[in-house]
N, C-alpha and C positions, 0 to 999 in steps of 0.2 A: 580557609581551604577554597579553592576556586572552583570553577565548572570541570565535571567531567562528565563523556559519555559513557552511560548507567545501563543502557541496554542498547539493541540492536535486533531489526526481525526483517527479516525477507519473506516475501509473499510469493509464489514461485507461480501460481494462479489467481489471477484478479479473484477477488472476492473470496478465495478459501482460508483454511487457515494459514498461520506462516510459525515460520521456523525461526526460532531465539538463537544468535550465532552472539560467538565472543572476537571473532575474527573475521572480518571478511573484506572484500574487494569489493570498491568501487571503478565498473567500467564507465564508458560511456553514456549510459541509458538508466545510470544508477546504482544501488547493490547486483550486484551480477547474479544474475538468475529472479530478480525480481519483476512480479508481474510483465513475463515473458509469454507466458499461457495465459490464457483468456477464452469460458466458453463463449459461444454465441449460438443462434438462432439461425434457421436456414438464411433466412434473409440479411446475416451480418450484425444483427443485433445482439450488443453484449448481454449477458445474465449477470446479475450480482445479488447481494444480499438484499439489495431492495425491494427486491420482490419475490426472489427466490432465499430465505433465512436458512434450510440448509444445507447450503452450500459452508456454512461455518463449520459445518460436520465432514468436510473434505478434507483431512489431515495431510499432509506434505513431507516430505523427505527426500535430500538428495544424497545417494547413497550411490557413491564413484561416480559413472557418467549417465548414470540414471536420475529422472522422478520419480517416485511413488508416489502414488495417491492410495488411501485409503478410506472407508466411509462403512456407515453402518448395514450389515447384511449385502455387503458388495465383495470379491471379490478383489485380489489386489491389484492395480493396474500400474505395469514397469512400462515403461517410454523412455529415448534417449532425451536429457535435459537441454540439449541443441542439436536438434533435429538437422541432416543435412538435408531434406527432400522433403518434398509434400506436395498435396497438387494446391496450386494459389486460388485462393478466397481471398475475396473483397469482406473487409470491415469497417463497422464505425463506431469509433468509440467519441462520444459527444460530437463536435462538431468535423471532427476529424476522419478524415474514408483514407483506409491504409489497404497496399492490396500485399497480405501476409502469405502463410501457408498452413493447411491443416494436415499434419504429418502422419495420423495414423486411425485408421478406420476402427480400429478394437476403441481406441481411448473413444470418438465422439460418440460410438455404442454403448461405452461406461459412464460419461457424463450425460447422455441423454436418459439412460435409467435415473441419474440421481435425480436430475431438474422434473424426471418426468412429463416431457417434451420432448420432439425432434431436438437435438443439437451436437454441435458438433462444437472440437477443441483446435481452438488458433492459436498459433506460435508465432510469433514475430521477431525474426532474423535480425542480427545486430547491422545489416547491411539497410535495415528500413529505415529513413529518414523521417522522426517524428518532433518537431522542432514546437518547442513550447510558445506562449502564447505570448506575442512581443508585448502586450502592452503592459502586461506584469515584467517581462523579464528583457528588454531590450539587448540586454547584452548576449540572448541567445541562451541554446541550453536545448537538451533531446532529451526523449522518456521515451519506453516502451505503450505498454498496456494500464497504465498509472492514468489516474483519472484525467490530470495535467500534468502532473511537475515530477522527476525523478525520487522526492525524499519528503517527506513529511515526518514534522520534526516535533514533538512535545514537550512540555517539563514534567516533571515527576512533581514539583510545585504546586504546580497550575491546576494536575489533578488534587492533589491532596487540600487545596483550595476549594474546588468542586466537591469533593467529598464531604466534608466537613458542612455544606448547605443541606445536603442529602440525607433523607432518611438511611436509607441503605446504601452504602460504598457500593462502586464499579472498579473494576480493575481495567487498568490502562489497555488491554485488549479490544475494549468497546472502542476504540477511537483508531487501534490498527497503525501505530505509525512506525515508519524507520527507526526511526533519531530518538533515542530519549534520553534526555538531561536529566543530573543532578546540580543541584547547587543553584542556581537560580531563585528568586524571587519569584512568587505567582504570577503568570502572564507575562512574566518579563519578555520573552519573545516576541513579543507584538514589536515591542522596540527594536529591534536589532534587524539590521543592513547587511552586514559581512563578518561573516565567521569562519572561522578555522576549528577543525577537528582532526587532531591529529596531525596537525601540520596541510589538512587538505582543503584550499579556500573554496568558500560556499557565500550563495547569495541566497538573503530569506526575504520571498519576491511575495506574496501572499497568504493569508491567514486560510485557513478550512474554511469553510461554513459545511456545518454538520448534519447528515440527513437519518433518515428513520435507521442505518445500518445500527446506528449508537443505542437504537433500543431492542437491537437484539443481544441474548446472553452467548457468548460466542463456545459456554462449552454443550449448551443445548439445541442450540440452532432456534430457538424461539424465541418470539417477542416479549418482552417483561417491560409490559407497560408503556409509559412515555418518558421515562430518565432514560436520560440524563438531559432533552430537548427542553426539559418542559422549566427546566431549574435553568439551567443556560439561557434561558430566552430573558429570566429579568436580571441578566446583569453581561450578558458577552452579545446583544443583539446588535448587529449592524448591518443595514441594506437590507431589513427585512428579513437577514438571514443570523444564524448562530454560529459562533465562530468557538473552535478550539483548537490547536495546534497551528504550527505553519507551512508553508507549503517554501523549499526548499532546491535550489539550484546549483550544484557542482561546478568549480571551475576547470578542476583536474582531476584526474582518475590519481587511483593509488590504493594502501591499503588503509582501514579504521579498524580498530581494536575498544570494545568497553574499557573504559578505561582513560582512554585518551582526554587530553585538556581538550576544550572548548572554551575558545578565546573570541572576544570578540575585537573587531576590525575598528581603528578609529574612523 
């Protein structure tokens, strides 16, 4: 039996939780509607699980041409999922200053409760030009609110590899990615250049290197410990850093379905 793709999750707010699809479309900037939202700080500075954990406790649903977010003792908060207006804010996400829009006064009120700080909610219009980082990906390539790259991609291997070190399993949720493989070999993705899923060619230009997010439990919002960092570091360390899954570049928009082969490219 060969590769196919086994699962599939859209994150529709950087950092919160995401939504498991058996269907969905790849635009430009990646899964459509994937980390499109993004809180930040008055000053343009994103929040994420690294130092606010929960945020993991921000559940997501896009239901017709809405978001929902919901969260504990909050609540519900409806916003259109492509905002047409907002008034423009400057962001940064790492190295990169994008000038977006925050579309709606009620949502940065709702997120600033949950962070428990000033903040407010960015939206980044498929009209913003955010161009990945050439020396991984030369050949070009756009993300929205995604750390770098449109897709981050795993095995179901590779964890069940990691698993098997560990006292206690984690489920593939601690690592958060797009793409997840069956059928692969452990780590076999380090290897691979170009693939197709679904018929839709993708370049895998970069590996993670994986930060404190991975030792939070994503259905509690809290830290549990130092796994899966701490197991990772004596056997995936490179550059000083830990690496799991890979970081993933689109040629062409179209649609993926679980399900689909995953071929790879001579």
């Amino acid at each position: 039996m060969g590769m196919e793709l086994a699962a599939m999750h859209v994150y529709p707010v950087k950092s919160c939780a995401g939504i498991s699809v058996t269907e969905w479309e790849a635009d430009a900037l990646g899964l459509r509607h994937d980390r499109r939202f993004m809180i930040c700080t008055p000053d343009g500075r994103f929040v994420t699980q690294r130092e606010t954990p929960v945020l993991a406790l921000v559940r997501t649903a896009l239901r017709g041409p809405h978001l929902v977010l919901t969260a504990p003792d909050m609540p519900e908060l409806v916003l259109p999922h492509t905002p047409l207006g907002g008034r423009p804010v400057l962001v940064r996400v790492w190295e990169d200053q994008l000038q977006v829009v925050a579309p709606d006064h009620k949502a940065d009120d709702w997120v600033s409760r949950v962070v428990g700080e000033e903040c407010f909610l960015a939206y980044v219009p498929e009209t913003v030009v955010r161009t990945v980082d050439p020396i991984w990906s030369p050949e070009g390539g756009r993300t929205g609110f995604a750390d770098g790259f449109p897709f981050l991609l795993a095995g179901e291997a590779s964890l069940a590899d990691l698993n098997a070190r560990l006292a206690r399993p984690l489920p593939m949720n601690r690592f958060r990615p797009n793409l997840v493989v069956r059928g692969s070999a452990p780590f076999a993705e380090d290897g691979w250049k170009r693939i197709r899923i679904g018929g839709l060619p993708m370049r895998v230009v970069k590996p993670c290197a994986r930060c404190v997010v991975t030792t939070t439990d994503q259905a509690t919002g809290r830290r549990d410990g130092d796994e899966p960092l701490r197991t990772l570091a004596t056997f995936r360390r490179q550059d000083q850093k830990v690496m799991f899954g890979q970081n993933v570049v689109h040629d062409a928009t179209g649609r993926l379905r679980v399900g689909d082969a995953v071929e790879l490219e001579a």
